[in-house]
KEVOMI-352381 format. One record per residue (C-alpha): residue number from 1; x negated, y negated, z negated. Coordinates in nm, 4 decimals. Layout:
% KEVOMI-352381
PT,NUM,X,Y,Z
...
//
This chain:
% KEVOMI-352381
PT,1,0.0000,0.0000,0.0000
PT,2,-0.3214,-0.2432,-0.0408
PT,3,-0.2832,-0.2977,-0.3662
PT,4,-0.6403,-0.1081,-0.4408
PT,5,-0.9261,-0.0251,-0.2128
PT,6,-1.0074,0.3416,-0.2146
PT,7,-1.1621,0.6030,0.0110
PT,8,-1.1602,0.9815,-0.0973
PT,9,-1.3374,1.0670,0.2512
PT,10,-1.6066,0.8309,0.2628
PT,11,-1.9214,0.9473,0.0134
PT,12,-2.0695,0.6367,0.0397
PT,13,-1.7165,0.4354,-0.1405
PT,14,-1.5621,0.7366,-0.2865
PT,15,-1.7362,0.6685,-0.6205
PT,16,-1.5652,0.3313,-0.6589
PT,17,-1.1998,0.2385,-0.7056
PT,18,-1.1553,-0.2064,-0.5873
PT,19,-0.8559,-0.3194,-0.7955
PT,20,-0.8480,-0.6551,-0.6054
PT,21,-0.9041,-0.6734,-0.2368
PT,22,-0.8309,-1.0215,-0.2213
PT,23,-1.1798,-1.0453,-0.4212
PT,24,-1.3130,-0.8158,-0.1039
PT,25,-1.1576,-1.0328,0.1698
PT,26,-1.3303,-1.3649,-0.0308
PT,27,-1.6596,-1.2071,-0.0173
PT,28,-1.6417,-1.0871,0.3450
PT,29,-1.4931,-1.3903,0.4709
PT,30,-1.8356,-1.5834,0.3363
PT,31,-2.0158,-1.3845,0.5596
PT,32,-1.7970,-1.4358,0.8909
PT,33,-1.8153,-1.8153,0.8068
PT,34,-2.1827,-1.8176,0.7773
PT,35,-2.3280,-2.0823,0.9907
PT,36,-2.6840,-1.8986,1.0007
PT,37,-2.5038,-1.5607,1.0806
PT,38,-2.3134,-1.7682,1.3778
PT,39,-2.6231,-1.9572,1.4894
PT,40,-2.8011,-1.6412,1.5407
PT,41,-2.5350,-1.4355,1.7090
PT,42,-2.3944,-1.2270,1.4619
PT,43,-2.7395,-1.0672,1.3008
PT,44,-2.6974,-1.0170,0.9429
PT,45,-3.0443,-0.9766,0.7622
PT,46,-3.0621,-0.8507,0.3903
PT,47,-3.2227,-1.2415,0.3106
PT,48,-2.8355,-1.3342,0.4680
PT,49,-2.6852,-1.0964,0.1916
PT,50,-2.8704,-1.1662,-0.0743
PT,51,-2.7747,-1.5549,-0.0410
PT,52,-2.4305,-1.5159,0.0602
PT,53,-2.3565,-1.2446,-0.1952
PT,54,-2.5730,-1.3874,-0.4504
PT,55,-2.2928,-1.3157,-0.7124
PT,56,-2.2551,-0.9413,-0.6639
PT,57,-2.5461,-0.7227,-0.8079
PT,58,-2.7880,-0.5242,-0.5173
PT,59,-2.5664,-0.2065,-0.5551
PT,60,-2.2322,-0.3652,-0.5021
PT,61,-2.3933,-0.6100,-0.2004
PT,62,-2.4738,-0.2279,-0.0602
PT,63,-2.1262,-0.1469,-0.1010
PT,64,-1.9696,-0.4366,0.0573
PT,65,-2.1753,-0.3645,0.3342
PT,66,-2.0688,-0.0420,0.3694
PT,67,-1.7237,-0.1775,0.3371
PT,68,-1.7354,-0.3724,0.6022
PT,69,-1.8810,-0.1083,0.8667
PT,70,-1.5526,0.0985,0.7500
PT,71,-1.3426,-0.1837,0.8558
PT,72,-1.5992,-0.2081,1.1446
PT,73,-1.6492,-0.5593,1.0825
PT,74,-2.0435,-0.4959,1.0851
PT,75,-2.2716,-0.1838,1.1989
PT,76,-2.6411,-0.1600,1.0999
PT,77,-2.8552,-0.1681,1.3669
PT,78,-3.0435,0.1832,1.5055
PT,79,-3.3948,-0.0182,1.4976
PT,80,-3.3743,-0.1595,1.1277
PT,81,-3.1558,-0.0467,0.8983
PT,82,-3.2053,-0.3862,0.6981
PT,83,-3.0276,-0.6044,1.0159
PT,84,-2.6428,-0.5794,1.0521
PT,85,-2.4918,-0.7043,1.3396
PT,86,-2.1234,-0.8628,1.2645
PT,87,-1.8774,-0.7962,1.4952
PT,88,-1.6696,-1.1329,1.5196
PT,89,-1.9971,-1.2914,1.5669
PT,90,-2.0881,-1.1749,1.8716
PT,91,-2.1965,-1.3591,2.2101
PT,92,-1.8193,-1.4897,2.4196
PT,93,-1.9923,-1.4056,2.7299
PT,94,-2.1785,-1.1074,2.8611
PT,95,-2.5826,-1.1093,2.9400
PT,96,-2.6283,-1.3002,3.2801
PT,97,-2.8180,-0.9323,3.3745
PT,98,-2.5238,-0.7129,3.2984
PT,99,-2.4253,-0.6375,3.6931
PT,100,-2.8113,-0.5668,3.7738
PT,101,-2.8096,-0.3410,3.4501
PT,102,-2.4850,-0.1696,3.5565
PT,103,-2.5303,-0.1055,3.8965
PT,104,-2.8903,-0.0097,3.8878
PT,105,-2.7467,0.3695,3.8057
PT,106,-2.6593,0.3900,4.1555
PT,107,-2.9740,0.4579,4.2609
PT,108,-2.9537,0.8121,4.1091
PT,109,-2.8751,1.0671,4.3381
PT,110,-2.5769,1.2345,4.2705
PT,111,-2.4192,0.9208,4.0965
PT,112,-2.0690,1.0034,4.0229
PT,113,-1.7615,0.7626,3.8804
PT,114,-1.4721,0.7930,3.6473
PT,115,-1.2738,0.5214,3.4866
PT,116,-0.9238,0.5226,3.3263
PT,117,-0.7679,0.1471,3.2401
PT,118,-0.5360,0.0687,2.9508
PT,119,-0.2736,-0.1593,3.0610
PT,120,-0.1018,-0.3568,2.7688
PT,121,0.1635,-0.5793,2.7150
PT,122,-0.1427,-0.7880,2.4902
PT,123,-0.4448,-0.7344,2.3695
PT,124,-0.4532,-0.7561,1.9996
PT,125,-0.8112,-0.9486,1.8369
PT,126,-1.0659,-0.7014,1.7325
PT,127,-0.9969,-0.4579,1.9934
PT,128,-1.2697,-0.4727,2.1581
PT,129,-1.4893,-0.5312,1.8787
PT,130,-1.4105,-0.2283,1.6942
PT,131,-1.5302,-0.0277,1.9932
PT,132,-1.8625,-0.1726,2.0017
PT,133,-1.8721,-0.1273,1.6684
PT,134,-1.7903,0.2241,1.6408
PT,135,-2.0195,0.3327,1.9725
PT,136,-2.3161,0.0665,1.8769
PT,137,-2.5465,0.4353,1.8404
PT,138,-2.5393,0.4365,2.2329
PT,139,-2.5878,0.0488,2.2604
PT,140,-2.8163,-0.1063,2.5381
PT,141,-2.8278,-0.4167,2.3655
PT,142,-2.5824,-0.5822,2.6183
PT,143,-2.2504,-0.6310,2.4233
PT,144,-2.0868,-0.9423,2.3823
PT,145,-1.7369,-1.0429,2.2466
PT,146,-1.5513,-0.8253,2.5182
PT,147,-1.7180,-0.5736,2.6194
PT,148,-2.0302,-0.3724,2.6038
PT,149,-2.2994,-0.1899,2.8497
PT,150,-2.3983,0.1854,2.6796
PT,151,-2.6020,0.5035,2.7291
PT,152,-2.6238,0.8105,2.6322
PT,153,-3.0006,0.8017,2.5177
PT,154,-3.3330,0.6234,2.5575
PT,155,-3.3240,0.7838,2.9127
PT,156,-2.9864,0.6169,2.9539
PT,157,-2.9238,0.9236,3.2293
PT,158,-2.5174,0.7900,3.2249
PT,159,-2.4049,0.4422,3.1539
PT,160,-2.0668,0.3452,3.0335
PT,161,-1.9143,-0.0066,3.0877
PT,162,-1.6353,-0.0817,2.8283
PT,163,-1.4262,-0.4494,2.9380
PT,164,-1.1398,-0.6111,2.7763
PT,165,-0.9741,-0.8530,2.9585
PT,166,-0.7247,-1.0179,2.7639
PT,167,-0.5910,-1.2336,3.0288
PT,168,-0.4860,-1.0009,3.2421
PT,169,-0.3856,-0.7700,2.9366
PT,170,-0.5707,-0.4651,3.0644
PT,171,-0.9353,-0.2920,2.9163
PT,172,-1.0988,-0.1080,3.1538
PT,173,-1.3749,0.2080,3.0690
PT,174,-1.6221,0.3145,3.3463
PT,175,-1.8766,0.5738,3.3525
PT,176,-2.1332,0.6104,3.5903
PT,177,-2.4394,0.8973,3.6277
PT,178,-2.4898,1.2543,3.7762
PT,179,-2.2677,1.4127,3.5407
PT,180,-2.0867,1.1525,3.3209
PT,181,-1.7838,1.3770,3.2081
PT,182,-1.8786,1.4271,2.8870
PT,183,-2.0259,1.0935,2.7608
PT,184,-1.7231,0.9130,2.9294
PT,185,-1.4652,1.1059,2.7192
PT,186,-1.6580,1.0995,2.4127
PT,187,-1.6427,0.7173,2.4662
PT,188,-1.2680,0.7447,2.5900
PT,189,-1.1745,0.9572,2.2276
PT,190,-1.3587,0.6365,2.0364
PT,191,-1.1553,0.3745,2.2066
PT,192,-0.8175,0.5988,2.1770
PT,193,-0.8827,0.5662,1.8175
PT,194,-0.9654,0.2150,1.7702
PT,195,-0.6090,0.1588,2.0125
PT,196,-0.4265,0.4294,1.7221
PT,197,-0.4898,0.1342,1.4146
PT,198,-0.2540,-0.1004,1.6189
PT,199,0.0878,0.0531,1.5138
PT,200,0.3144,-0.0124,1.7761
PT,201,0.1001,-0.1059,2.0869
PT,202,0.2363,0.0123,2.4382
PT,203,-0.0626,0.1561,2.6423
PT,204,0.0281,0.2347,2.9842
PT,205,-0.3057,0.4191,3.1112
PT,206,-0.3982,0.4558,3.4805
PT,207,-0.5957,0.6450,3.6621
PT,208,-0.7891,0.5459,3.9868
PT,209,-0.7148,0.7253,4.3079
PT,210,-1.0327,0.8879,4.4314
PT,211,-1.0108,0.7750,4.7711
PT,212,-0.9655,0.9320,5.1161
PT,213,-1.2421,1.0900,5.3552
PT,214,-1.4881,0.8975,5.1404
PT,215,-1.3034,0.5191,5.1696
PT,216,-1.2239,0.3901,4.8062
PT,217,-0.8509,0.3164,4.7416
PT,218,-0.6560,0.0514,4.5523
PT,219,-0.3759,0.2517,4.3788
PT,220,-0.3939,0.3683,4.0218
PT,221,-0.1792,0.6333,3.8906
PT,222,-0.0100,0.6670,3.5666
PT,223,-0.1574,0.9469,3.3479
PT,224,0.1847,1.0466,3.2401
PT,225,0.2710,1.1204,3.5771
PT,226,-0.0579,1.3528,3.5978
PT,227,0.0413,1.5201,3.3320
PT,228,0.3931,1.5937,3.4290
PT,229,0.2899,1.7333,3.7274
PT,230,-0.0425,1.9147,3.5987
PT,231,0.1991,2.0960,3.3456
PT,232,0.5240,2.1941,3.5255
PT,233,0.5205,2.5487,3.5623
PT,234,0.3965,2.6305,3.7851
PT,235,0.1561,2.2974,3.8178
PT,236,0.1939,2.0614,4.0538
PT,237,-0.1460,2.0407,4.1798
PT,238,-0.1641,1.7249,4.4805
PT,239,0.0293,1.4588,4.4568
PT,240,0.0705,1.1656,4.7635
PT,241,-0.0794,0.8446,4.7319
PT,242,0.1855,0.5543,4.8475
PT,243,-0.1024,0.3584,4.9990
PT,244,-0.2439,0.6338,5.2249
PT,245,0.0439,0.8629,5.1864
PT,246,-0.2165,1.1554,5.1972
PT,247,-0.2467,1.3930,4.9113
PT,248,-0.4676,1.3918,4.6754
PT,249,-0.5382,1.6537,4.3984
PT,250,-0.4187,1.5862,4.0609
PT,251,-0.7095,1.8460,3.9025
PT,252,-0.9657,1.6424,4.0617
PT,253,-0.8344,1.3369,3.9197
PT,254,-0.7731,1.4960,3.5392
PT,255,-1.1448,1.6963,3.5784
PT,256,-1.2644,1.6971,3.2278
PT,257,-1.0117,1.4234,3.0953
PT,258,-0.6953,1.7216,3.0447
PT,259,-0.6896,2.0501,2.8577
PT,260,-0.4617,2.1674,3.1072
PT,261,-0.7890,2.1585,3.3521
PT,262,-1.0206,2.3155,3.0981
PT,263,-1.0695,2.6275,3.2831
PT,264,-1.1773,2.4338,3.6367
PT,265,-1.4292,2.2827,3.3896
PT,266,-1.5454,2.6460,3.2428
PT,267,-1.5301,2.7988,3.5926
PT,268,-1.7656,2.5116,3.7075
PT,269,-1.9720,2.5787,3.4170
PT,270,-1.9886,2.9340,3.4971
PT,271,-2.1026,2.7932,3.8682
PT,272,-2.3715,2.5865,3.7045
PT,273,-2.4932,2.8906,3.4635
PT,274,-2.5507,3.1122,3.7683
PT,275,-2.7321,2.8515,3.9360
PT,276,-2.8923,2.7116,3.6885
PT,277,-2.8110,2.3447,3.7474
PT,278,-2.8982,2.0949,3.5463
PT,279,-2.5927,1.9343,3.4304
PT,280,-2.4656,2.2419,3.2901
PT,281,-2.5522,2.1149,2.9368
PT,282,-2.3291,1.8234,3.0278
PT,283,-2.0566,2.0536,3.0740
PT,284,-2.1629,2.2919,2.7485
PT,285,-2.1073,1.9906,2.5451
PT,286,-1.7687,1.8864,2.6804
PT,287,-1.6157,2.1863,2.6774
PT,288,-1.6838,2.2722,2.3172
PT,289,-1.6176,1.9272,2.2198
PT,290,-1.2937,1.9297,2.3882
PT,291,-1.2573,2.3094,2.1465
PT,292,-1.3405,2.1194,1.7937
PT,293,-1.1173,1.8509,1.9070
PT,294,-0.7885,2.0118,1.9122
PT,295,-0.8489,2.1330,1.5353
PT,296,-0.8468,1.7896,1.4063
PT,297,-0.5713,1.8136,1.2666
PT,298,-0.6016,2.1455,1.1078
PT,299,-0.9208,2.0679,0.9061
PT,300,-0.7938,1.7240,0.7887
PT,301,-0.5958,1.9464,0.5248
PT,302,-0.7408,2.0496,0.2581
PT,303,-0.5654,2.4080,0.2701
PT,304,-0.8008,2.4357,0.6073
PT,305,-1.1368,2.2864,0.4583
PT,306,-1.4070,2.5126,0.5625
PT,307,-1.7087,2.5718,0.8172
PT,308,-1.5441,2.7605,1.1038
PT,309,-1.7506,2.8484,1.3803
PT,310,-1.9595,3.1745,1.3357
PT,311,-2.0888,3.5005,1.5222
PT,312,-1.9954,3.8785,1.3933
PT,313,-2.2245,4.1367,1.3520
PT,314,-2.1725,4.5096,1.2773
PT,315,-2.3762,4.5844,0.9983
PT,316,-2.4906,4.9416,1.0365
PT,317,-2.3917,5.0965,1.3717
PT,318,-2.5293,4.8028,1.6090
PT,319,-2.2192,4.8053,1.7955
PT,320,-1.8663,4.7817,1.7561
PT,321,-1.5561,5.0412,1.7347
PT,322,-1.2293,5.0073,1.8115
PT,323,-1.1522,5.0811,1.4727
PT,324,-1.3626,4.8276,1.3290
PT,325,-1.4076,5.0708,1.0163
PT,326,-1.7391,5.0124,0.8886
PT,327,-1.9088,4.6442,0.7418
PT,328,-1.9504,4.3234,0.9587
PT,329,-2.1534,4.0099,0.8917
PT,330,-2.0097,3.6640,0.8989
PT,331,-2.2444,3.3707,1.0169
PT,332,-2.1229,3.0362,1.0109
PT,333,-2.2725,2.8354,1.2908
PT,334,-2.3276,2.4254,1.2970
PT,335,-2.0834,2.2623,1.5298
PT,336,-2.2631,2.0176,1.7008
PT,337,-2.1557,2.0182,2.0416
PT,338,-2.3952,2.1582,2.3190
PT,339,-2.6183,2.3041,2.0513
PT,340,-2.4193,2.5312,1.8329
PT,341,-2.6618,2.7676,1.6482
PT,342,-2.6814,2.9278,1.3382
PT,343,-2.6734,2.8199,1.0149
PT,344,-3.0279,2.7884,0.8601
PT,345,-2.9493,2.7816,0.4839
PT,346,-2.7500,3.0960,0.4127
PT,347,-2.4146,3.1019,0.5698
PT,348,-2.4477,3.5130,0.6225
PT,349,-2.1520,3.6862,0.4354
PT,350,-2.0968,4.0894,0.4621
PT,351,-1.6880,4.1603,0.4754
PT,352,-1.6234,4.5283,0.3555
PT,353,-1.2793,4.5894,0.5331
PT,354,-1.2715,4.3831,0.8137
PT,355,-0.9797,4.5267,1.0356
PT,356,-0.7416,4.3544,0.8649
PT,357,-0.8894,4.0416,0.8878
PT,358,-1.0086,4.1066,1.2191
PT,359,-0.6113,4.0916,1.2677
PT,360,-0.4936,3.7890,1.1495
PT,361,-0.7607,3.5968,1.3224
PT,362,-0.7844,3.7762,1.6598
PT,363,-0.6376,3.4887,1.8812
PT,364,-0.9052,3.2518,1.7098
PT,365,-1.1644,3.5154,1.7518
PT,366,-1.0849,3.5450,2.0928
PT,367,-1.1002,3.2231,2.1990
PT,368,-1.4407,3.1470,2.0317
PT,369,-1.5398,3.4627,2.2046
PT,370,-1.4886,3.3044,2.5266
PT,371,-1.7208,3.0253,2.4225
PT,372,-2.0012,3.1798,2.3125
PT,373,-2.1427,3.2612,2.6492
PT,374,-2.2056,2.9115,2.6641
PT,375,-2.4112,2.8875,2.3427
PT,376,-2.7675,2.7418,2.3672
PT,377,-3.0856,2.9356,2.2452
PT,378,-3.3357,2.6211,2.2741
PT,379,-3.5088,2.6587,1.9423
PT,380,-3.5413,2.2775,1.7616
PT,381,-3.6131,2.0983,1.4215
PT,382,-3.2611,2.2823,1.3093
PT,383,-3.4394,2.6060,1.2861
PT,384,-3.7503,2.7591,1.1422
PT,385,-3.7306,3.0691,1.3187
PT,386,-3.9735,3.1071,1.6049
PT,387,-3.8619,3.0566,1.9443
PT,388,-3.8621,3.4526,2.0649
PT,389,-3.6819,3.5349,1.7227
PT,390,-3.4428,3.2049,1.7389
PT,391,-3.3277,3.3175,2.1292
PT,392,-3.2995,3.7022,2.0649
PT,393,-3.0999,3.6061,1.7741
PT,394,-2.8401,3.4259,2.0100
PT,395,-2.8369,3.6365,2.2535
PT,396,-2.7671,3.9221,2.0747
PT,397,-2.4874,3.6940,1.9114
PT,398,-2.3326,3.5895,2.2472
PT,399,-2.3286,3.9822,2.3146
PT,400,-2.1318,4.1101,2.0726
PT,401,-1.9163,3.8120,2.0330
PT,402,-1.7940,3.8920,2.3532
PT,403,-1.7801,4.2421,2.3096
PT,404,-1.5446,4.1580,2.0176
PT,405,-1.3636,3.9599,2.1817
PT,406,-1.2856,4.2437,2.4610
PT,407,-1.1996,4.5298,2.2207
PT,408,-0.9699,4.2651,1.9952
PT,409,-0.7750,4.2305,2.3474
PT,410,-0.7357,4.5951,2.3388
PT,411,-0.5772,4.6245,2.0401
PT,412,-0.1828,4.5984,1.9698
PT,413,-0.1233,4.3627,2.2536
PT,414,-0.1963,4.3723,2.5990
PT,415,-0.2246,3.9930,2.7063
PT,416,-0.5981,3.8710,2.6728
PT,417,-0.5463,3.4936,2.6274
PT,418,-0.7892,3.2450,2.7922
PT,419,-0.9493,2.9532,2.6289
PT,420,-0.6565,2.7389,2.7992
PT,421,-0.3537,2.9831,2.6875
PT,422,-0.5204,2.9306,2.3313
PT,423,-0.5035,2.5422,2.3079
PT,424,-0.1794,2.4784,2.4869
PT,425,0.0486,2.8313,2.4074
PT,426,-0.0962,2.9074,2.0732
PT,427,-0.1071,2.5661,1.9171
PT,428,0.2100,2.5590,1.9214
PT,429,0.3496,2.8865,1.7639
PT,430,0.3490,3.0899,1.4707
PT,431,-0.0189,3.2147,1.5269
PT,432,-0.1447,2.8660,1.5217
PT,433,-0.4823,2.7736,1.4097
PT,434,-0.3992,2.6300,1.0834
PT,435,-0.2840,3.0277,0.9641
PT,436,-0.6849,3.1285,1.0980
PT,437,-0.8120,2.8474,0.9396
PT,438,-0.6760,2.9165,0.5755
PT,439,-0.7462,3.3076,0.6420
PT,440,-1.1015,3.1721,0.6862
PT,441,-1.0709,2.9866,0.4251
PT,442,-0.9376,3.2103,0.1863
PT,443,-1.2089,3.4639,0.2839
PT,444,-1.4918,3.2198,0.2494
PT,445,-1.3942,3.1148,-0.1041
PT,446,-1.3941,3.4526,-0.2343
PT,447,-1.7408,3.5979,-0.1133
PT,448,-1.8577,3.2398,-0.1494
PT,449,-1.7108,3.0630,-0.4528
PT,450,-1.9694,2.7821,-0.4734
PT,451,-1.8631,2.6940,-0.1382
PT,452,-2.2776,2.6286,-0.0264
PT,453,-2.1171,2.7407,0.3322
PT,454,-2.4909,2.8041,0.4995
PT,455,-2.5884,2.3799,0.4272
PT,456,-2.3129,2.3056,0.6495
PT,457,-2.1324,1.9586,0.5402
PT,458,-1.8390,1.7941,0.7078
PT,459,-1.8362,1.5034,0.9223
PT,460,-1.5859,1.2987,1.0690
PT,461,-1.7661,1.1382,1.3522
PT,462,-1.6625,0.7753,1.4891
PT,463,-1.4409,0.9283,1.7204
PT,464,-1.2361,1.0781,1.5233
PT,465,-1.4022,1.4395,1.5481
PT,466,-1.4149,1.6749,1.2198
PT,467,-1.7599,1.8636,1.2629
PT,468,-1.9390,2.0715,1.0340
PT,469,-2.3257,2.0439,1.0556
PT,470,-2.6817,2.0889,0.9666
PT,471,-2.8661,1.8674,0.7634
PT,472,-3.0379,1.7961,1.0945
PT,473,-2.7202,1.7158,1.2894
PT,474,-2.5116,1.5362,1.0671
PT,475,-2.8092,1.2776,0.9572
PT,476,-2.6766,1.1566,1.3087
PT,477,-2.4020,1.0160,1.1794
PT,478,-2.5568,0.8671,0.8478
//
């Protein structure tokens, strides 16, 4: 209700409880009207805190800091921890070198677009902002009031250009690079969020048309409309543009953006994996993104808080029966998309009887199953086996996984779901997720009652994603 300032999910504010948030909004407020802050476009330096917030001791200064990246009023920068860079402060205008920036990318061979635009009916203040703010880890240090340039790394191998523009009541998100699936909807989940704090606000999004015989083309189509058609039964699968009047396919245009099109996206992966091309770890990191996300939900309740990615091992007969009689071994895997592997600290649990359990979280099973091919065995800082053992290890993993996954099909019901069948079909009914997630969760409590779960900790990631990770992985996010 506002009356106190509280956050159970945060670690860094969950150990204090603000009775007034006026008293926060004063404090704050002396740092938005700070004419140093504003006179040196929006940098925040600890020297700024200590004067402005000369009345709060050093912890609670850290604390309103903190407060204000939740609010995303501020971030800290990646190069010094000790800077903060306040939102509301930024530049009005972008860098004069922002079109030379942007369209240098094209000189990479394949360079590939895709853009979606959210048309509104207005564009509420702070929009924008909280975007940069929540993506600032992939900044290129061209962001200003409206909009922002990013990468996704030092080698900046895919740009993304983010725009608001509030007269013509319309934000539009690009992404440009050989394989820019992945970082684009990554980006696109962020600013879906930020859009889900403004109660209320009509979003009409649009998707461009992707030309004809290699021409560009002005329309835009709704993405409801896509997704009427892409999940009619059976799909719809072209669709004519009224410029042209020529069809165009509606799986092209929803590649990577729709979980009704997840299995074009595995079948290209499987393309990629036989050919070994380069952007398949693109693709890897999509796909089980796109898996996490649709358990968001699901391991927001507490009823459904535990680590739930892991392999199965038999235990004695190095294979498995259809009877699944004798021991298996549980290991929880970190979840951090495009390098699942297995957790370093622990995280091994033997189950005694496992058929029955094997049971109630076959669909689940299943559909991990089918992911596992795609798990990485590139050996890193996250493990200390060495390489040989680390990649024989998940191999031997990915094996039986999907051995599993082929007897468990077997049993008591003919119908092998895919990875698609899982997220639309079984969402939905009485074998959802959430009953495999507390069956998880009521196993892992009992052979693991201190709840250590392998090191693995829970993050919720800017855009909006529940992962549980490494040390390693979630420092990421610190």
């Amino acid at each position: 209700l506002g009356d106190i300032l509280f956050f159970l999910d945060d670690q860094e504010l969950n150990d204090k409880v603000i009775l007034k948030p006026q008293w926060v909004s004063e404090c704050i407020s002396r740092v938005l009207r700070s004419k140093h802050v504003i006179e040196n476009s929006g940098i925040l330096s600890r020297a700024d805190m200590d004067e402005l917030w000369a009345d709060l001791e050093p912890a609670m200064r850290n604390h309103f800091l903190r407060l204000m990246e939740r609010f995303d009023l501020s971030y800290r920068t990646m190069e010094d921890r000790e800077i903060s860079l306040v939102v509301e402060r930024l530049p009005l205008n972008p860098p004069p070198d922002l079109e030379i920036n942007w369209d240098r990318i094209k000189n990479v061979h394949p360079c590939h677009e895709i853009s979606i635009k959210y048309q509104l009916h207005s564009i509420p203040a702070g929009i924008p902002t909280r975007f940069i703010a929540r993506s600032h880890r992939f900044t290129t240090h061209n962001h200003w009031r409206t909009g922002a340039l990013l990468a996704d790394g030092p080698e900046q191998k895919h740009l993304v250009l983010m725009q608001a523009f509030p007269h013509d009541k319309y934000i539009q998100l690009t992404a440009r690079g050989p394989n820019p699936y992945n970082f684009f909807v990554l980006l696109r989940d962020g600013l879906d969020l930020t859009l889900s704090r403004f109660p209320g606000l009509k979003i009409i999004r649009l998707i461009a048309c992707p030309g004809h015989g290699g021409q560009p083309c002005s329309h835009e189509f709704n993405y409801m409309h896509l997704q009427k058609a892409i999940n009619k039964d059976p799909p719809v699968l072209e669709i004519q543009c009224p410029v042209s009047l020529e069809m165009v396919s509606v799986s092209e245009m929803l590649f990577g953006l729709h979980r009704d099109v997840m299995d074009e996206v595995m079948s290209r992966l499987d393309t990629m994996q036989a050919a070994s091309d380069k952007p398949f770890n693109e693709f890897i990191t999509l796909v089980q993104r796109e898996f996490t996300k649709n358990f968001a939900r699901e391991q927001s309740k507490p009823e459904s808080h535990c680590p739930n990615y892991f392999s199965l091992r038999p235990v004695s007969t190095g294979d498995w029966d259809r009877d699944f009689g004798g021991k298996i071994e549980l290991h929880l895997y970190c979840q951090a998309p495009g390098c699942w592997h297995p957790a370093e600290e622990g995280g091994r649990y033997i189950i005694d009887s496992p058929r029955d359990w094997l049971m109630q979280m076959k669909i689940y099973i299943q559909s991990l199953a089918a992911l596992f091919k795609y798990v990485s065995h590139l050996a890193g800082p996250w493990t200390c086996m060495n390489a040989t053992e680390y990649k024989n290890l998940v191999e031997s993993d990915k094996e039986l996984m999907q051995r599993m996954g082929s007897i468990l099909s077997t049993i008591e019901e003919t119908c092998e779901y895919g990875l698609t069948d899982f997220l639309i079909t079984k969402l939905e009914s009485e074998r959802s997720p959430g009953t495999a997630f507390r069956t998880l969760r009521q196993l892992l409590r009992k052979i693991d009652p201190d709840q250590h779960w392998g090191g693995l900790t829970k993050v919720l990631t800017p855009e909006g994603h529940y992962l549980w990770l490494c040390k390693y992985h979630a420092a990421k996010y610190d």
